[in-house]
C-alpha positions as CSV (number, residue, x, y, z in Angstrom):
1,X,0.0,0.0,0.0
2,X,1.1,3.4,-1.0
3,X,1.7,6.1,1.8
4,X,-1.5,8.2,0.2
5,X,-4.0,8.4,2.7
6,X,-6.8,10.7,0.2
7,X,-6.6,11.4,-3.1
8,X,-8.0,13.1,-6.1
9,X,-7.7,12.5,-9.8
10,X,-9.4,15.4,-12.6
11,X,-11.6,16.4,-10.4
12,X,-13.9,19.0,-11.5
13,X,-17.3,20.2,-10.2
14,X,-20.4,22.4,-11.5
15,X,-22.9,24.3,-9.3
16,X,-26.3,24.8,-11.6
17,X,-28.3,27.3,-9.8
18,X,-29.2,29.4,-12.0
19,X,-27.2,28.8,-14.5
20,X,-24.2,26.1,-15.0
21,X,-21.3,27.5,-13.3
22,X,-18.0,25.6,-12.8
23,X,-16.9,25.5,-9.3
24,X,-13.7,23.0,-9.2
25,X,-11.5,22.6,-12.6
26,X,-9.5,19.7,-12.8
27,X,-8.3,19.3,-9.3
28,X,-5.3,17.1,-8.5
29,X,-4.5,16.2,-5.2
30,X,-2.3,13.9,-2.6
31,X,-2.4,13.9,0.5
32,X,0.1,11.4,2.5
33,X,-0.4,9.4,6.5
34,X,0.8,12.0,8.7
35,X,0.6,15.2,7.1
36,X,-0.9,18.3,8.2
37,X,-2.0,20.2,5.9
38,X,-4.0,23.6,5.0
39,X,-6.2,24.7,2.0
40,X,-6.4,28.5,1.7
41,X,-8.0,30.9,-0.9
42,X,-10.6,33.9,-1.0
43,X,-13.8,33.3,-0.5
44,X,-15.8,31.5,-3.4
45,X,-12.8,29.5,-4.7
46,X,-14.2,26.3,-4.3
47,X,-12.1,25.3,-1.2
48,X,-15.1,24.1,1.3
49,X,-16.6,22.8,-1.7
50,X,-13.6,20.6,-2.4
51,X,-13.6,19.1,1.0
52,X,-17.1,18.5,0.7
53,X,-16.3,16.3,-2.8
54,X,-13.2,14.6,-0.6
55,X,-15.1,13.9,2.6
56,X,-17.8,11.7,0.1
57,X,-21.0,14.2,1.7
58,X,-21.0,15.0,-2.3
59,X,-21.2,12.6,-5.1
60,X,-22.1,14.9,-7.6
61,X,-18.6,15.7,-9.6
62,X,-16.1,14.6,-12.6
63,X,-13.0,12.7,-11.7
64,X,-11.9,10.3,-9.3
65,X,-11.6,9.8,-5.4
66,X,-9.3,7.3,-3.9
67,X,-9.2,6.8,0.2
68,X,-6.2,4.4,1.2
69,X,-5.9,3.5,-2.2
70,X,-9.6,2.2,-2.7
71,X,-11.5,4.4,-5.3
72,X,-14.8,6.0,-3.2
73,X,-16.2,7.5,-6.8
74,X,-19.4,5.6,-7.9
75,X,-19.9,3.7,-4.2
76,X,-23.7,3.4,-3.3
77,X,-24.3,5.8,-0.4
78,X,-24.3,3.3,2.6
79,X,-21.1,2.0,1.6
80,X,-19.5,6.3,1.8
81,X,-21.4,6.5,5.3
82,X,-19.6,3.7,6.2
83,X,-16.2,4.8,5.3
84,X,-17.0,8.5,6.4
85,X,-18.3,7.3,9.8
86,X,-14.9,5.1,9.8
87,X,-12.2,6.7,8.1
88,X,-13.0,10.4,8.1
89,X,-12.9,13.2,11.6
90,X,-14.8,15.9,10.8
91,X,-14.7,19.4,12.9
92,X,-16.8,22.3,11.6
93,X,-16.4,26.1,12.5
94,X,-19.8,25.2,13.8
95,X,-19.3,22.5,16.7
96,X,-23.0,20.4,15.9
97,X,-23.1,19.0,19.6
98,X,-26.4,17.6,20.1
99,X,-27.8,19.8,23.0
100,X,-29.9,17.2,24.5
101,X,-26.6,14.7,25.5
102,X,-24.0,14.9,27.6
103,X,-20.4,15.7,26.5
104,X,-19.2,12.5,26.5
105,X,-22.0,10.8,24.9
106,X,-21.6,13.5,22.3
107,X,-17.8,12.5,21.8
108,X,-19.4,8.5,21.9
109,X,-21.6,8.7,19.0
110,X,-20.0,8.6,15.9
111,X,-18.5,5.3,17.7
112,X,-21.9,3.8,19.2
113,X,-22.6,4.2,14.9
114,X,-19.7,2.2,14.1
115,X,-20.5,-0.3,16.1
116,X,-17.1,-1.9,16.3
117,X,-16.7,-1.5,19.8
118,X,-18.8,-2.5,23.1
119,X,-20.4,0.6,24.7
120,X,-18.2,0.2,27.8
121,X,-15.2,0.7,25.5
122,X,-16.1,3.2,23.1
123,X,-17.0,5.3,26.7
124,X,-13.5,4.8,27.9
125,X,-11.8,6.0,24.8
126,X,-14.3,8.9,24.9
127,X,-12.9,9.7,28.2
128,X,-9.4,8.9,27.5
129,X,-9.8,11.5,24.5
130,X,-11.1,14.2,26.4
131,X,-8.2,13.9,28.9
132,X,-5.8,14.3,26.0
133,X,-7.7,17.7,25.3
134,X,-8.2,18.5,28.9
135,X,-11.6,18.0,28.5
136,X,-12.1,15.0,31.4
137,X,-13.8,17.3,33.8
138,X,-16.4,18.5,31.8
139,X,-17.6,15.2,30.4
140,X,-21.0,14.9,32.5
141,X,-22.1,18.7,31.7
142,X,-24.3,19.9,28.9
143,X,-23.0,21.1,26.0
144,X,-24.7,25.2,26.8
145,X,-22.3,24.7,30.0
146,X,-19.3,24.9,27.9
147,X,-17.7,28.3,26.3
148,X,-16.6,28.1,22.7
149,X,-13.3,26.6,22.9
150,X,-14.8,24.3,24.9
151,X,-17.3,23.6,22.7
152,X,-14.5,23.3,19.8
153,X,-12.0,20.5,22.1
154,X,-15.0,18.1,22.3
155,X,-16.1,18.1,18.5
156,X,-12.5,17.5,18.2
157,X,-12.6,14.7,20.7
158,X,-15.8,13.4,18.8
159,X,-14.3,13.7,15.1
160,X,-11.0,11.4,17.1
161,X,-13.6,8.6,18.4
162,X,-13.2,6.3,15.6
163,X,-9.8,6.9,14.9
164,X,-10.1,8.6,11.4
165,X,-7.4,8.1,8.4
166,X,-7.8,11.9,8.3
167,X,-9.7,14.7,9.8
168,X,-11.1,17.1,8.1
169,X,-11.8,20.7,9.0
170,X,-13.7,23.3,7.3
171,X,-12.8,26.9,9.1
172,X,-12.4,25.3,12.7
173,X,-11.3,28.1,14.3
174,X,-13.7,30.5,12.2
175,X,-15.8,31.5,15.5
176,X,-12.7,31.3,17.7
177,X,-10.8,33.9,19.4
178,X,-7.2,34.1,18.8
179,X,-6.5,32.2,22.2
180,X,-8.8,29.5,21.4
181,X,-7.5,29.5,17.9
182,X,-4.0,28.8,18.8
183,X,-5.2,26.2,21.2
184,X,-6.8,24.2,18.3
185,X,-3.8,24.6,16.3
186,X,-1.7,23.4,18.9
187,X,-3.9,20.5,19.2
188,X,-4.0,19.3,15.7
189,X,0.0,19.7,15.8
190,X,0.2,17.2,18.7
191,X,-2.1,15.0,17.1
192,X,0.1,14.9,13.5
193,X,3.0,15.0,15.5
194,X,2.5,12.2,18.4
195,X,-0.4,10.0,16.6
196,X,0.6,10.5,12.9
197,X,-2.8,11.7,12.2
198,X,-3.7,13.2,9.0
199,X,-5.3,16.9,8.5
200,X,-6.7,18.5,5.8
201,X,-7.7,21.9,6.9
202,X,-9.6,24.7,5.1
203,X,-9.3,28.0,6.5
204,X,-9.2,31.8,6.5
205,X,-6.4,32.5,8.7
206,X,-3.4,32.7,7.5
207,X,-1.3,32.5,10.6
208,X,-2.9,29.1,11.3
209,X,-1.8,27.9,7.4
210,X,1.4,29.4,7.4
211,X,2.6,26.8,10.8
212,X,0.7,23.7,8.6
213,X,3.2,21.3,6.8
214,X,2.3,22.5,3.5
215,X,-0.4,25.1,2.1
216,X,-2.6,24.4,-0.8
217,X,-3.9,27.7,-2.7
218,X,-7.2,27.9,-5.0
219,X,-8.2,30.5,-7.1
220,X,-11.1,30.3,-8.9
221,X,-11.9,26.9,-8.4
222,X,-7.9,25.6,-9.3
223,X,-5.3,24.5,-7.5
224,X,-2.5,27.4,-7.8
């Protein structure tokens, strides 16, 4: 097996309200185990809409998708929830914590989906995950109990449950402050660092790209 973890092969994508307009042209992309990387741009260059063609939420597009090597394009949909509830973290600029659980069933549920695990386990791991992000102490309150950072660590914790091949992040520290913004950073770091895990992050701030292992910049709906 190769060291690619997710790539893309002519990938091009058309938006057609109103009227066709083409939104990704030709896009070719690596990403390898391990590396943290950034995808930067002005707004409207296709760059959220790219992850969303990588992460499998969107099936509508030209070209090809490969995930460990195994091509994702033209899979029926249960068999892309599968691997997106498998091999893909996600963490929004919005945190999507279900209001009505607890913190750490939040963190549990992409892995009580899975399935792979016994409940008991998949509620240690929770817990062990929201140690590593300092988290531990908060796990019984209700997500309204928690500031924004906070809010930010545990969909982190959550997107970590299942231990992805890659996490994905489109603007996750778009509604931070600049002290919760460097705490996410530093986060994701450790995690490529320590783990080996692989990010693919877009965002607007370009302090956060500039300390990524490599930056990818789109204009227009290429790569540049």
């Amino acid at each position: 097996m190769s060291n690619s973890v997710i790539a893309a092969k002519g990938l091009t994508k058309y938006f057609y309200d109103p009227t066709k307009f083409q939104v990704l042209k030709n896009i070719e992309l690596n990403i390898n185990h391990g590396e943290f990387v950034s995808i930067v741009g002005k707004s409207g260059c296709g760059k959220s809409t790219l992850l969303y063609l990588l992460s499998t939420m969107d099936t509508d597009y030209e070209g090809e998708i490969f995930i460990h090597d195994q091509l994702v394009t033209g899979q029926k949909d249960i068999e892309l929830a599968r691997i997106r509830n498998e091999k893909i973290g996600f963490v929004f600029q919005f945190h999507y914590l279900l209001s009505e659980y607890s913190v750490l069933r939040n963190v549990m549920l992409p892995g009580l989906k899975l399935a792979k695990l016994p409940e008991k386990e998949i509620e240690h791991l929770a817990m062990e995950h929201l140690r590593t992000l300092d988290m531990h102490d908060q796990a019984l309150k209700m997500p309204n109990q928690l500031s924004g950072g906070q809010k930010q660590r545990v969909a982190i914790a959550r997107a970590l449950i299942n231990d992805p091949l890659i996490i994905m992040g489109d603007e996750p520290t778009g509604n931070l402050d600049k002290k919760n913004s460097d705490l996410v950073f530093d986060i994701f770091n450790q995690l490529t660092q320590e783990k080996k895990q692989t990010m693919l992050i877009v965002t607007h701030d370009n302090e956060f790209a500039q300390r990524t292992h490599r930056i990818i910049t789109m204009e227009d709906g290429a790569i540049i």
